[in-house]
C-alpha positions, -999 to +999 in steps of 0.1 A: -339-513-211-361-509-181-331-493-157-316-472-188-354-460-190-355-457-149-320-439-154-332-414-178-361-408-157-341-396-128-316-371-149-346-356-162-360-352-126-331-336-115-324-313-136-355-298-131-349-295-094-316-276-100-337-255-126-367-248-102-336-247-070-320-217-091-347-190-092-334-158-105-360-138-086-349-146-055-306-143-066-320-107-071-337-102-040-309-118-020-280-101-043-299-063-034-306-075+003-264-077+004-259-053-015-281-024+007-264-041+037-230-030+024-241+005+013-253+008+049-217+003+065-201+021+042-222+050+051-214+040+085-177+041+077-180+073+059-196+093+094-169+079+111-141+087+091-156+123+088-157+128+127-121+112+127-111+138+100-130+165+120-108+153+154-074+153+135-083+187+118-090+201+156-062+188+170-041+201+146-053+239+148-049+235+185-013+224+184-008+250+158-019+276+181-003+258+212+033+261+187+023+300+182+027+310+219+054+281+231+070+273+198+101+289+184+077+317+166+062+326+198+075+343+225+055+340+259+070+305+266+099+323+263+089+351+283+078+327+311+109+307+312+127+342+319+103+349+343+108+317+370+145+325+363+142+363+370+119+346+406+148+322+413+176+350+408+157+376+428+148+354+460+180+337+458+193+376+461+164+390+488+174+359+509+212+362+508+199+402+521+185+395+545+208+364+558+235+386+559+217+416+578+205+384+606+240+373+610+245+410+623+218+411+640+227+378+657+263+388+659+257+421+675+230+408+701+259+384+711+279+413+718+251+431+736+247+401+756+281+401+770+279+435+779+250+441+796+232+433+830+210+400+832+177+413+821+191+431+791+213+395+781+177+380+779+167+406+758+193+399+737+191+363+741+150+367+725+165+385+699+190+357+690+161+334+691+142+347+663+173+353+644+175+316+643+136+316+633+150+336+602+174+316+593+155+286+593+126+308+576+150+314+547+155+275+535+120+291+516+147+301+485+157+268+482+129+248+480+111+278+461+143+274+432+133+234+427+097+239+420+107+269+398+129+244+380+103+214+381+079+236+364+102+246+337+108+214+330+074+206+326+067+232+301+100+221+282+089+183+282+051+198+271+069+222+238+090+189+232+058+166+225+038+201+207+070+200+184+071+156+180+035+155+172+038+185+147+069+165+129+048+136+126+021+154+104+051+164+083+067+192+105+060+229+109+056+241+073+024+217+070+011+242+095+021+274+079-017+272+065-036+267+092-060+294+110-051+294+149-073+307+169-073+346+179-062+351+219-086+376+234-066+413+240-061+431+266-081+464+271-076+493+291-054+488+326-043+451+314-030+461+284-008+487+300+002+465+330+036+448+317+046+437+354+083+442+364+112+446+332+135+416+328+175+423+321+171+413+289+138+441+282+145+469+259+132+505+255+116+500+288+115+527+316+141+524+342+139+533+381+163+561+366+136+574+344+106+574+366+128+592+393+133+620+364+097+627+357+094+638+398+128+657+398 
């Protein structure tokens, strides 16, 4: 009787510690302590995924804008590409000039050469010398063509990865919406300065026409 009475004793004793152990003051406290801790990060979340938003947003009206003047809708990437190729075609044609007039030069102070005294043969002789500075001076062409054509490479790789990153935000028509931003124009003297016609220009005025206006 004495150790069921002992027994007894210490069931009673411990429930009263789990009671007292479980205070519901303190689960409160302790559940609002959490709970403000999580309501701080998500607002910490929320900044963050509003300056991500912001970034994506930017990016997107720049490549939109970038699309505009290099994409298929624009037409100064185009224009430029023409450009290096109307450079390329009209060195590649002033140096072919002006080797062929040094070959006559050369040829011609060969002749000279032949027929003249001594003093007059060196003369000729100097001459032949800096037709060879000439033709050496001329290699300009082709080193000038393979930066041309690195260049346009680079702006084809560069309207390549505009076009990629547009497709994966779900290609050009997800785009269609978006305000670019407004290139500054040109005003007085620059907006009438056009620079040299291409082959492919139309209603421009011709050598022909200018010539006209002082006939």
């Amino acid at each position: 009787m004495a150790e069921i009475a002992s027994l007894k004793s210490m069931v009673k004793s411990g429930g009263e510690q789990q009671q007292s152990a479980v205070d519901p003051q303190a689960m409160s406290e302790k559940f609002m302590a959490e709970f403000r801790k999580e309501l701080s990060e998500a607002a910490k979340l929320k900044v963050e995924l509003d300056a991500i938003y912001e970034a994506i947003a930017q990016t997107k009206r720049e490549i939109a804008t970038l699309h505009q003047t290099t994409g298929a809708e624009g037409e100064e990437m185009t224009r430029v590409t023409n450009e290096l190729d109307a450079v390329v075609i009209g060195t590649e044609g002033a140096t072919e000039t002006i080797l062929s007039a040094a070959e006559f030069i050369d040829e011609t102070a060969n002749t000279l050469s032949a027929r003249v005294d001594k003093e007059d043969a060196e003369l000729a002789g100097d001459i032949q010398d800096k037709v060879i500075q000439i033709f050496e001076a001329c290699n300009f062409q082709d080193l000038t063509g393979q930066r041309i054509t690195k260049v346009v490479a680079t702006l084809r790789f560069v309207e390549d990865r505009i076009i990629q990153m547009m497709d994966i935000w779900g290609g050009i028509e997800t785009f269609k919406d978006i305000e670019v931003e407004a290139r500054d124009l040109k005003e007085g003297d620059a907006a009438l300065l056009n620079g040299p016609a291409l082959e492919s220009d139309i209603d421009v005025a011709t050598q022909d026409d200018i010539d006209a206006l002082f006939a």
